[in-house]
DRENDO-1510 file (C-alpha; in Angstrom, 1 decimal, always signed):
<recs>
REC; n; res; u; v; w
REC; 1; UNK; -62.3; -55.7; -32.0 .
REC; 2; UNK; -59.2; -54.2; -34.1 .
REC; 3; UNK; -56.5; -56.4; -34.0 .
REC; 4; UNK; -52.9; -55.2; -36.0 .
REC; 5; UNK; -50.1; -57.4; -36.4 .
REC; 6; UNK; -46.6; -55.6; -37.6 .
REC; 7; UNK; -44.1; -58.2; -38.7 .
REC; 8; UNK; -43.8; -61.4; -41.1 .
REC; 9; UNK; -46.7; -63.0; -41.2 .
REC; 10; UNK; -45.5; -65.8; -41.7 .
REC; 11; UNK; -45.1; -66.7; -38.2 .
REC; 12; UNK; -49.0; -66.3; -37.5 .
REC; 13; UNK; -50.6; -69.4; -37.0 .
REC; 14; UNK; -52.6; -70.4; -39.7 .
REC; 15; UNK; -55.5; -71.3; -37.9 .
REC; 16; UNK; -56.0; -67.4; -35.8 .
REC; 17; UNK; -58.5; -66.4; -38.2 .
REC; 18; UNK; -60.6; -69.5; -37.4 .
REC; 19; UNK; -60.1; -68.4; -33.9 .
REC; 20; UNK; -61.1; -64.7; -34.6 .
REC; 21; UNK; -63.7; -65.2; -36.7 .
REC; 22; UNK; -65.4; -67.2; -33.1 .
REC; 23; UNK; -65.0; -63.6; -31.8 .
REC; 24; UNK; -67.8; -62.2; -34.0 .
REC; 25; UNK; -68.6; -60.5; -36.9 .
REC; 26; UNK; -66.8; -56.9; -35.1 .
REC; 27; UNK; -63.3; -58.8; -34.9 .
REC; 28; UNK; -60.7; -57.6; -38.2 .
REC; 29; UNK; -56.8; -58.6; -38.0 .
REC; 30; UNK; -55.0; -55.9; -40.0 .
REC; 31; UNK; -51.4; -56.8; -40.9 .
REC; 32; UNK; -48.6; -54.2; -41.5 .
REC; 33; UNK; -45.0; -55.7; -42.8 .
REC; 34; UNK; -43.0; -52.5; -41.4 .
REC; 35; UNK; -42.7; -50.0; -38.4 .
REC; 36; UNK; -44.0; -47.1; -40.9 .
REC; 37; UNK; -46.5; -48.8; -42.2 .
REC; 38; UNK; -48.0; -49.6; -38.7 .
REC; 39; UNK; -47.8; -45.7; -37.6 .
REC; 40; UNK; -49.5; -45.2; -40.4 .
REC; 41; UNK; -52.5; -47.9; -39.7 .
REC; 42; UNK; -52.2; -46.6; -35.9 .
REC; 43; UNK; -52.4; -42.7; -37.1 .
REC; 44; UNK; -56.4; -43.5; -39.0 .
REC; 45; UNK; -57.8; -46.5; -37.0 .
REC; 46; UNK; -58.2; -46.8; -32.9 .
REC; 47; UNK; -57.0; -50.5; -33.0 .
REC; 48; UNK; -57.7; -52.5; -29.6 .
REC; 49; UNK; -55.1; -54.7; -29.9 .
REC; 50; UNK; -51.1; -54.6; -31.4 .
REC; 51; UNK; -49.3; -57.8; -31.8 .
REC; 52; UNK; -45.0; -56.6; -32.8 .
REC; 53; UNK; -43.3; -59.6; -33.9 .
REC; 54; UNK; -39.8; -59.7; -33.0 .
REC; 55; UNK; -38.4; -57.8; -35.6 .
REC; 56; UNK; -40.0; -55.4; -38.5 .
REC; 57; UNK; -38.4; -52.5; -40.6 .
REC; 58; UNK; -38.0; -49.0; -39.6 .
REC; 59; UNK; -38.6; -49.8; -35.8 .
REC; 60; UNK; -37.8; -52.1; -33.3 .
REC; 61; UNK; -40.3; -53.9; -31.0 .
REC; 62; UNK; -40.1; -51.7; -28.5 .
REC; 63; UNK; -40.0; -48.3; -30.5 .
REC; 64; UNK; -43.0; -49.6; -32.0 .
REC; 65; UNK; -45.2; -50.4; -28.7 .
REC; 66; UNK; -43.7; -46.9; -27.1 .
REC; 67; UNK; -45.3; -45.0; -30.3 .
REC; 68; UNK; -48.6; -47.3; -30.0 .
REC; 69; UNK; -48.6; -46.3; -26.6 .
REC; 70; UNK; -49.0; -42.2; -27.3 .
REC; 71; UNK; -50.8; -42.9; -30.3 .
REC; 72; UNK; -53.4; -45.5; -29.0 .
REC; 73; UNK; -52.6; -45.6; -25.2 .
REC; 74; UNK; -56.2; -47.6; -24.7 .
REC; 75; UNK; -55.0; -50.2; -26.9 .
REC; 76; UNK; -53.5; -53.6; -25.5 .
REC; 77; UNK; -49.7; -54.0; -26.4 .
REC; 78; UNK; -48.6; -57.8; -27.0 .
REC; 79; UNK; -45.0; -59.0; -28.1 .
REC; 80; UNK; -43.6; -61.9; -29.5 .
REC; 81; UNK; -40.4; -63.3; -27.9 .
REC; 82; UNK; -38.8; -65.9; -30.4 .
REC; 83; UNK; -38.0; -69.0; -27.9 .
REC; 84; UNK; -35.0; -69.6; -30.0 .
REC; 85; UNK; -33.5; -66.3; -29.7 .
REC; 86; UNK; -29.7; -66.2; -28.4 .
REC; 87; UNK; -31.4; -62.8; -26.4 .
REC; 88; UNK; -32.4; -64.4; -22.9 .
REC; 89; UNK; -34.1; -61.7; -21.9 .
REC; 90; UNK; -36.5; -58.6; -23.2 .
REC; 91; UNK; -35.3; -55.5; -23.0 .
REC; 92; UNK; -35.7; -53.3; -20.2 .
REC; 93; UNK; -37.3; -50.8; -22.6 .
REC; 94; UNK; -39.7; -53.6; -24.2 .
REC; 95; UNK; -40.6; -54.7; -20.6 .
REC; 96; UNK; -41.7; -51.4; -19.9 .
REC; 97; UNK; -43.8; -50.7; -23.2 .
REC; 98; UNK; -45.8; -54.5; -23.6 .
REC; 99; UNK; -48.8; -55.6; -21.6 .
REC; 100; UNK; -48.0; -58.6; -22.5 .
REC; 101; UNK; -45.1; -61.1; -24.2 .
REC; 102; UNK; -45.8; -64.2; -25.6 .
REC; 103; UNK; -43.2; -67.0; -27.4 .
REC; 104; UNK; -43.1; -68.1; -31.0 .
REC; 105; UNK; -44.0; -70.4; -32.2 .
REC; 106; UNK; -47.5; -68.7; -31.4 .
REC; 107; UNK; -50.8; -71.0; -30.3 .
REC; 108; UNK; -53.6; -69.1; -31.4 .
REC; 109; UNK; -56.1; -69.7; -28.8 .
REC; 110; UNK; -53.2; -68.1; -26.1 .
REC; 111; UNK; -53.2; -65.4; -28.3 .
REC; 112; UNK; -57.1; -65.0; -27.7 .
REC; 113; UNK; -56.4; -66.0; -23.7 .
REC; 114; UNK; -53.7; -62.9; -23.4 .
REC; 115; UNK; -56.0; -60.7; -24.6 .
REC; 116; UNK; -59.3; -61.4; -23.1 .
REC; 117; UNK; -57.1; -61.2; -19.6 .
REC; 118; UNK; -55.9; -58.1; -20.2 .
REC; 119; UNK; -59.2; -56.4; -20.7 .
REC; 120; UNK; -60.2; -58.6; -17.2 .
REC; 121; UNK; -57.1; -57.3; -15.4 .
REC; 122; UNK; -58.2; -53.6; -17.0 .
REC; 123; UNK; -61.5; -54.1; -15.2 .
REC; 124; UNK; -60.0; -54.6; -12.2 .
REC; 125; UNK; -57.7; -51.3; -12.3 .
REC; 126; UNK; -60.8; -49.7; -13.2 .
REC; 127; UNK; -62.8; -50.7; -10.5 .
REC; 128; UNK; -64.3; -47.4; -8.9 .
REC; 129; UNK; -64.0; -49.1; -5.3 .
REC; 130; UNK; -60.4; -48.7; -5.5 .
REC; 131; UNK; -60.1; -45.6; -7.3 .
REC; 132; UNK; -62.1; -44.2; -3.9 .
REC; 133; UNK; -59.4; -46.4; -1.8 .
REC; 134; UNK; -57.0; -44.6; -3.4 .
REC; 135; UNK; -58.5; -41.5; -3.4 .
REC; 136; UNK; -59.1; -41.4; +0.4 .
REC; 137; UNK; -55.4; -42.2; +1.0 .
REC; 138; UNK; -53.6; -38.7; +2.0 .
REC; 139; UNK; -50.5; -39.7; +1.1 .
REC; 140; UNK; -50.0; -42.5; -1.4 .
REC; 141; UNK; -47.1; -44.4; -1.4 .
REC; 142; UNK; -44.7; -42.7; -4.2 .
REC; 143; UNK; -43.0; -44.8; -6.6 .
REC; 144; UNK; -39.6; -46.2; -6.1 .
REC; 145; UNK; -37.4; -43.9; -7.6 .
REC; 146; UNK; -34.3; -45.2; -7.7 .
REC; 147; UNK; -35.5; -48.6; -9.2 .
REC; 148; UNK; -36.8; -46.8; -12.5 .
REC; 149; UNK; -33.7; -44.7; -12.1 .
REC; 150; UNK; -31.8; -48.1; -12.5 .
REC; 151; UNK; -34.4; -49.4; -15.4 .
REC; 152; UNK; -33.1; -46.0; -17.3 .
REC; 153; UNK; -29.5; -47.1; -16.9 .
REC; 154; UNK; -30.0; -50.4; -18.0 .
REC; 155; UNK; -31.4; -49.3; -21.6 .
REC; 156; UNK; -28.3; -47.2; -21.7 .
REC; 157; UNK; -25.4; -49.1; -22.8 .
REC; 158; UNK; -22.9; -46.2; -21.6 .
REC; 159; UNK; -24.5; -45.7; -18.2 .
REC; 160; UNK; -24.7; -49.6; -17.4 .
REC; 161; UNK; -21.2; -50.8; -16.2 .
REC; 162; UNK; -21.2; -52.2; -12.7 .
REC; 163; UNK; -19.0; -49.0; -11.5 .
REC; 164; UNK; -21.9; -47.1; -12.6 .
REC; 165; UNK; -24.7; -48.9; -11.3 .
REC; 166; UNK; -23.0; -48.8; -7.9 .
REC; 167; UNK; -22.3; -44.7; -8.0 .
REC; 168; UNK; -26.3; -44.3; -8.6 .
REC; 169; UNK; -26.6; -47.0; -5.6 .
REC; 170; UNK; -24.5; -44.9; -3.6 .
REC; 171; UNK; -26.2; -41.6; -4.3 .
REC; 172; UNK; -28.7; -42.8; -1.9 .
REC; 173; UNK; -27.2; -43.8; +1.5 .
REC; 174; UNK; -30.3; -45.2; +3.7 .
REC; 175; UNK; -31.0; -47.6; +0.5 .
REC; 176; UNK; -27.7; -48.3; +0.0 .
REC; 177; UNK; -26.8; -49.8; +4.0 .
REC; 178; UNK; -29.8; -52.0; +3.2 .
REC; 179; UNK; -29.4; -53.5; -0.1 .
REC; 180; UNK; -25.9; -54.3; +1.0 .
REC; 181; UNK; -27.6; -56.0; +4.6 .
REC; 182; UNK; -29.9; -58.2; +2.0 .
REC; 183; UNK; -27.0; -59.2; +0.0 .
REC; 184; UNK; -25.2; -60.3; +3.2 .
REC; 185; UNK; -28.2; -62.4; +4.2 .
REC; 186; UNK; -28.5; -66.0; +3.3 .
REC; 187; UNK; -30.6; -65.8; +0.8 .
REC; 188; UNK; -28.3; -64.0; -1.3 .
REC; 189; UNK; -24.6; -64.2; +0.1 .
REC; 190; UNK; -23.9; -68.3; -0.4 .
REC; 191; UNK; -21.3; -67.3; +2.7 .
REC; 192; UNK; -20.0; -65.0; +1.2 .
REC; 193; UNK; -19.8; -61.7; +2.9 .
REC; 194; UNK; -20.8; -58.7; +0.2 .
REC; 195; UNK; -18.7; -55.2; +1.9 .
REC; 196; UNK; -19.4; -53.0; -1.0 .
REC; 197; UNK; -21.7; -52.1; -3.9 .
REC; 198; UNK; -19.9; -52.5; -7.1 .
REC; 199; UNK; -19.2; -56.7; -5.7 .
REC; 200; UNK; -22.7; -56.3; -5.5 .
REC; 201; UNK; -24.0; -55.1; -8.9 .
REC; 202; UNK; -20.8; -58.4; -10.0 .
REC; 203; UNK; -21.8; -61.1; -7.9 .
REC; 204; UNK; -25.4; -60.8; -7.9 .
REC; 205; UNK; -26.1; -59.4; -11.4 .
REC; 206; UNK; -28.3; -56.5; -11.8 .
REC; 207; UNK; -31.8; -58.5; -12.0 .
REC; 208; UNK; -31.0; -59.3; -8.1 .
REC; 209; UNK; -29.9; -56.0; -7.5 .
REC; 210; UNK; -32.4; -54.4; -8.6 .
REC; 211; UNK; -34.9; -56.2; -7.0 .
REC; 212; UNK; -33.2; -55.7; -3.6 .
REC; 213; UNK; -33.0; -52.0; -4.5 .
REC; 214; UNK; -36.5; -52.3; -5.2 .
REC; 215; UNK; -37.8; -54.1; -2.1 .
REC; 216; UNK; -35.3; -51.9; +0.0 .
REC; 217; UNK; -37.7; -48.8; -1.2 .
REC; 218; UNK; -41.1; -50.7; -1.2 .
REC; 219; UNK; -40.7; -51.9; +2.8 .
REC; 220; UNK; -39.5; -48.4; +3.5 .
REC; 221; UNK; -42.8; -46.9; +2.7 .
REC; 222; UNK; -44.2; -45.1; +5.3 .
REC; 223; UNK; -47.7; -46.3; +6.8 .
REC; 224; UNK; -50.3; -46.4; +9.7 .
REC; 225; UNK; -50.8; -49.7; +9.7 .
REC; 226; UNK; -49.6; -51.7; +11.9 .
REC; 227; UNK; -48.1; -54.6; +10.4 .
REC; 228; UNK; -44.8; -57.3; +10.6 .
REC; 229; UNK; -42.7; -55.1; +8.1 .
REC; 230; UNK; -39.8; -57.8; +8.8 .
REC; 231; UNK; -42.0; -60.4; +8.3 .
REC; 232; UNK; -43.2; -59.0; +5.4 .
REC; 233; UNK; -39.9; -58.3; +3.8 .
REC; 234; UNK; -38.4; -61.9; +4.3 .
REC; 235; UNK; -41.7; -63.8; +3.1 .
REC; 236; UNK; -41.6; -61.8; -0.1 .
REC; 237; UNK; -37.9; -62.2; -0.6 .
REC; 238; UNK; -37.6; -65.9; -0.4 .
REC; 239; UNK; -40.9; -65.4; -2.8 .
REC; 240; UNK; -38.6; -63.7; -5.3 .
REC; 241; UNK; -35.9; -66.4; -5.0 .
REC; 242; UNK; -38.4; -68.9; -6.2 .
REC; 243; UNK; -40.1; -68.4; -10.1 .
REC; 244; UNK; -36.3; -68.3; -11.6 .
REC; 245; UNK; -36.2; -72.2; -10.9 .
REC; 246; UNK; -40.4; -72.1; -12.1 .
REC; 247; UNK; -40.0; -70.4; -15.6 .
REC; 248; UNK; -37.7; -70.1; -18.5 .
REC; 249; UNK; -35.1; -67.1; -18.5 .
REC; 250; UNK; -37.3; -64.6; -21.0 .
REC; 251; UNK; -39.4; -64.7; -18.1 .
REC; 252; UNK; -37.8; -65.2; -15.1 .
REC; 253; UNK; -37.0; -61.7; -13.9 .
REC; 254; UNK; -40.5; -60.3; -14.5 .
REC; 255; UNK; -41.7; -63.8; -11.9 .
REC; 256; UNK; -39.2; -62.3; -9.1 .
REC; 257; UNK; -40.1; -58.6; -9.4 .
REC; 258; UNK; -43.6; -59.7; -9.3 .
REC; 259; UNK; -43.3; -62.3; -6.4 .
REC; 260; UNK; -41.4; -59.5; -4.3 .
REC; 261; UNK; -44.5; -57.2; -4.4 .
REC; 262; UNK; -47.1; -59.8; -4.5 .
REC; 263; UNK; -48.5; -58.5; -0.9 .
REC; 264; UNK; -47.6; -54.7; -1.9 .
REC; 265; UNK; -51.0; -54.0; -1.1 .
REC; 266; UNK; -51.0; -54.9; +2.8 .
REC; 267; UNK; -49.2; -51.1; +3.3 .
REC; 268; UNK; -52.5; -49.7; +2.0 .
REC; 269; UNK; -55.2; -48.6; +4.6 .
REC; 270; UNK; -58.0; -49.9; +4.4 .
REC; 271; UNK; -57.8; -52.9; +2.2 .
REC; 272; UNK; -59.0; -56.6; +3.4 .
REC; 273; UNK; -56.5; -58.7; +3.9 .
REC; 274; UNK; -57.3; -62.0; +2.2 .
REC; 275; UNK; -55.0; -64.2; +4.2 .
REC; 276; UNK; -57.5; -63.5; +7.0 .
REC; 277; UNK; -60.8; -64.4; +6.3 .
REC; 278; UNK; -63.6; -62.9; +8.0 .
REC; 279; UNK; -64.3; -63.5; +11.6 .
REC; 280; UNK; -67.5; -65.0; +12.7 .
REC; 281; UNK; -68.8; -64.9; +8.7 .
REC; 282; UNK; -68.8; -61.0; +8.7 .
REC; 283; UNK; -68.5; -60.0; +5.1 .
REC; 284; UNK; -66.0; -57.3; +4.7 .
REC; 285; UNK; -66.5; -55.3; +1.2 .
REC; 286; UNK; -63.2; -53.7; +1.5 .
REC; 287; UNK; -60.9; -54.1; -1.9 .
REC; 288; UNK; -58.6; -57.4; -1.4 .
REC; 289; UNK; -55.0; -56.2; -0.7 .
REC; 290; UNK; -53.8; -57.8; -3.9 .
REC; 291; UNK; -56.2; -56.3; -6.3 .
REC; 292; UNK; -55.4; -52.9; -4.1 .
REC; 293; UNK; -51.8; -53.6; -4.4 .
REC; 294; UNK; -51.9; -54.2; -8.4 .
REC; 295; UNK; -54.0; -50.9; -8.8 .
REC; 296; UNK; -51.3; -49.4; -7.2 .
REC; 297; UNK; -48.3; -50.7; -9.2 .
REC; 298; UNK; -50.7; -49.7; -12.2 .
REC; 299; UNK; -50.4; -46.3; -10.8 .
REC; 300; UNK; -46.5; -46.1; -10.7 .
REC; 301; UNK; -46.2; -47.9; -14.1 .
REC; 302; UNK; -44.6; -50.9; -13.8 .
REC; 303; UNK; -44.7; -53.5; -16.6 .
REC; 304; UNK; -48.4; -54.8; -17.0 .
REC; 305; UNK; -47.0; -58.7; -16.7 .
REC; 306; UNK; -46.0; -57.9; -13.0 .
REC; 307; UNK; -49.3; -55.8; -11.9 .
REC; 308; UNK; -51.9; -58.7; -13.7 .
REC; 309; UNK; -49.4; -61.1; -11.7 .
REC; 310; UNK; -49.9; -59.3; -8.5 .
REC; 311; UNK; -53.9; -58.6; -9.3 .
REC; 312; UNK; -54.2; -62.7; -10.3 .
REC; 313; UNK; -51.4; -64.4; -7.6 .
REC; 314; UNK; -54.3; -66.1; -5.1 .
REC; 315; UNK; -56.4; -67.0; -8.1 .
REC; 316; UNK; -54.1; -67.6; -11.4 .
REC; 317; UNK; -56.9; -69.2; -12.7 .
REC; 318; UNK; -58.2; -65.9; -13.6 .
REC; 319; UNK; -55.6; -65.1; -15.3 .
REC; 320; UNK; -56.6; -66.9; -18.2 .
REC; 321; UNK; -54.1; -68.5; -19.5 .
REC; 322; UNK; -53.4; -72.1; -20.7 .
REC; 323; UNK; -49.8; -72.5; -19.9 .
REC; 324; UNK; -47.1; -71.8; -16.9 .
REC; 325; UNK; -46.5; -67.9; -16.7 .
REC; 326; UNK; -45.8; -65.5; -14.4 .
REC; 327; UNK; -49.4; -65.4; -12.6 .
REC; 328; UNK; -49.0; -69.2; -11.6 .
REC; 329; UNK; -45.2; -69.2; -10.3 .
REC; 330; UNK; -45.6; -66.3; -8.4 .
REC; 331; UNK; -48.9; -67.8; -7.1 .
REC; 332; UNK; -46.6; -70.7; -6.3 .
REC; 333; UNK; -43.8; -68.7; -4.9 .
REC; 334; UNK; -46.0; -66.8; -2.9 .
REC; 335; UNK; -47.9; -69.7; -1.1 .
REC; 336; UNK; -44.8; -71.7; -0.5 .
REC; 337; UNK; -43.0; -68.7; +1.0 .
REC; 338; UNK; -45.6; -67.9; +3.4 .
REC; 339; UNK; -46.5; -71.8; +4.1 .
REC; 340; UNK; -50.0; -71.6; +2.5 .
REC; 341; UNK; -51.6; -73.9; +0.4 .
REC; 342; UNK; -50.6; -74.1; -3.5 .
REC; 343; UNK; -54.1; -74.6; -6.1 .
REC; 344; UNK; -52.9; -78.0; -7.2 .
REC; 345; UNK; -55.8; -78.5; -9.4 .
REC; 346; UNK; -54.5; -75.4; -11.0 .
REC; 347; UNK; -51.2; -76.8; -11.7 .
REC; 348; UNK; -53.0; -80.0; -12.8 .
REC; 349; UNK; -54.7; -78.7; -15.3 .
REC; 350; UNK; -51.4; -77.2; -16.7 .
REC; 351; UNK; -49.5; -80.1; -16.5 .
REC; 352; UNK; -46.7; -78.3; -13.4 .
REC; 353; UNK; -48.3; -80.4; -10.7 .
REC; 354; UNK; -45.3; -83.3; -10.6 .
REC; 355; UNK; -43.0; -80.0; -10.3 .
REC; 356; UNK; -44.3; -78.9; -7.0 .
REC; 357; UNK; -42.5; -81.3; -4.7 .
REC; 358; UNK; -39.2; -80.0; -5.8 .
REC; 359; UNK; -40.2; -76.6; -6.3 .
REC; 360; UNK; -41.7; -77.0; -2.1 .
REC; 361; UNK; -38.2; -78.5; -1.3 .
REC; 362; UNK; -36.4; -75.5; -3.1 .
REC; 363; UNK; -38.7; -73.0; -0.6 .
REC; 364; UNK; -37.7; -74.9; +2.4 .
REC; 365; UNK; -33.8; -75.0; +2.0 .
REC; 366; UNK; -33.8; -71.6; +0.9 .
REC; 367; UNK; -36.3; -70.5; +4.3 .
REC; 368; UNK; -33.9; -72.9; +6.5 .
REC; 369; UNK; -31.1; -70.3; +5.3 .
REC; 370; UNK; -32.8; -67.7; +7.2 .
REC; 371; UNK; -33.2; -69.6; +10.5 .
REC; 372; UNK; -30.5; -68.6; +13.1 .
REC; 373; UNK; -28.1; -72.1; +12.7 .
REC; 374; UNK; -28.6; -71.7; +8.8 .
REC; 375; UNK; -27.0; -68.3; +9.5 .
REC; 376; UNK; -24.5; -69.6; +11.4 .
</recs>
């Protein structure tokens, strides 16, 4: 395995190439100090794995994993978020371009966990079950178009005011009636009624809007099946409510998006549903819906932390990982929206487990809401 790093070394820990050196004899860590000396690394040598550190010469973080990414599209894109940073957030732009973030200070053996779940979570997407799913469906599902219209805007500093948000809103009238219904529900309104889009993009801030421009297209998505639509919608918005009070704010948004779409893959024909298990023992060899639904979200490009959460959301375990990230909220978020069980030895092992009781409090005030005298 090819590993390059591209930043200060400094903040690697000191121990990785104890850990890499575990990984066999095939394993070499290459380090470049600037943006052009990485292209030129990536230009001669098919690395399998890029680490950016939060800042480097000549490029940015996210110029750096969008070159990788046409350079050496196979390999695995990682970057490091400084916990300390006054920047609460990644970028739009960064969130599209990484597989993976991961804070500083940086624990070597997470390092080793984020990538051996990636190439998992690539094993999934690559399963040749699903491609034939896919495959045999005559008209897959396109991608939401005005939500990556909206990720667009919000890289561009110019195009980002609330006045503009709300015209590209508005350029689309069905989506536009029902992200202003959601905002009026009681999820999102706190009583307060919401009568047009630009109080919208104010009062909710764009992370909720978008995800309610996003859910507004997703549930909109034609299909044969014959499925709770409604249902649907309100179990995976109360879902979305949840991982902002799970995670810290660097991650928080990627948790929501990836809550909301967690059961994406029950519009698919021809997928099992794995809330259902078999009847009478029967075993059904169909792709699960999540794995079906993660493929899919693979397909339309959406940030790989929100399709390996949607692959891994019934089983976070498999996600590999030693700490609280998005896989386990949104497993969380998902179970105690739709009043399933939550993997408490999971969150055991990670230390969360005290958390649950408030976190299953939090999901039932915010589901009484929705009831018709919390409406009231």
């Amino acid at each position: 395995m090819h590993i390059l790093f591209v930043g200060d070394e400094a903040i690697l820990p000191p121990d990785l190439g104890d850990y890499l050196a575990d990984l066999g004899e095939g394993t070499h860590l290459e380090k470049a100090a600037s943006g052009r000396a990485a292209m030129a690394a990536l230009s001669r040598t098919p690395f399998d794995v890029v680490i950016a550190g939060p800042a480097s010469p000549n490029h940015s973080p996210a110029d750096l994993l969008d070159q990788t990414r046409t350079l050496r599209p196979e390999a695995i894109r990682i970057a490091l978020i400084d916990a300390n940073s006054s920047v609460k957030a990644p970028a739009a732009r960064l969130v599209g371009v990484a597989h993976r973030f991961l804070s500083l200070p940086l624990a070597s053996e997470h390092l080793i966990e984020a990538i051996h779940s990636i190439d998992e979570l690539r094993e999934i997407l690559d399963d040749p079950r699903l491609r034939a799913l896919v495959g045999r469906i005559d008209n897959l599902p396109s991608p939401p178009q005005l939500y990556f219209t909206l990720m667009h805007a919000l890289e561009d500093e110019e195009r980002s005011s609330s006045a503009d948000i709300a015209k590209l809103i508005a350029g689309d009238p069905a989506i536009a009636a029902k992200v202003l219904r959601m905002c009026n529900s009681a999820y999102f309104s706190n009583g307060r009624s919401i009568s047009d889009l630009r109080s919208a993009v104010t009062r909710l801030g764009m992370a909720t809007l978008r995800d309610l421009v996003l859910a507004s297209e997703v549930f909109s998505m034609s299909s044969s099946l014959k499925i709770d639509r409604t249902e649907l919608q309100r179990r995976s918005l109360l879902a979305s409510r949840l991982p902002s009070r799970m995670l810290p704010e660097t991650s928080a948004e990627l948790g929501a998006t990836a809550a909301l779409l967690a059961d994406i893959g029950l519009l698919l024909p021809g997928v099992r549903n794995e809330r259902h298990p078999p009847e009478d023992g029967v075993e059904d060899d169909r792709p699960g819906h999540t794995e079906a639904g993660a493929y899919l979200l693979g397909l339309w490009g959406l940030p790989m932390p929100i399709v390996e959460a949607v692959a891994f959301h019934r089983q976070p375990q498999r996600s590999g990982q030693r700490s609280f990230w998005v896989p386990g909220a949104v497993h969380v978020a998902v179970a105690l929206a739709a009043r399933e069980p939550v993997d408490e030895q999971y969150l055991a092992t990670l230390g969360v487990l005290p958390r649950l009781p408030a976190w299953r409090e939090l999901a039932e005030s915010l589901a009484a809401l929705d009831t018709p005298a919390g409406r009231r």
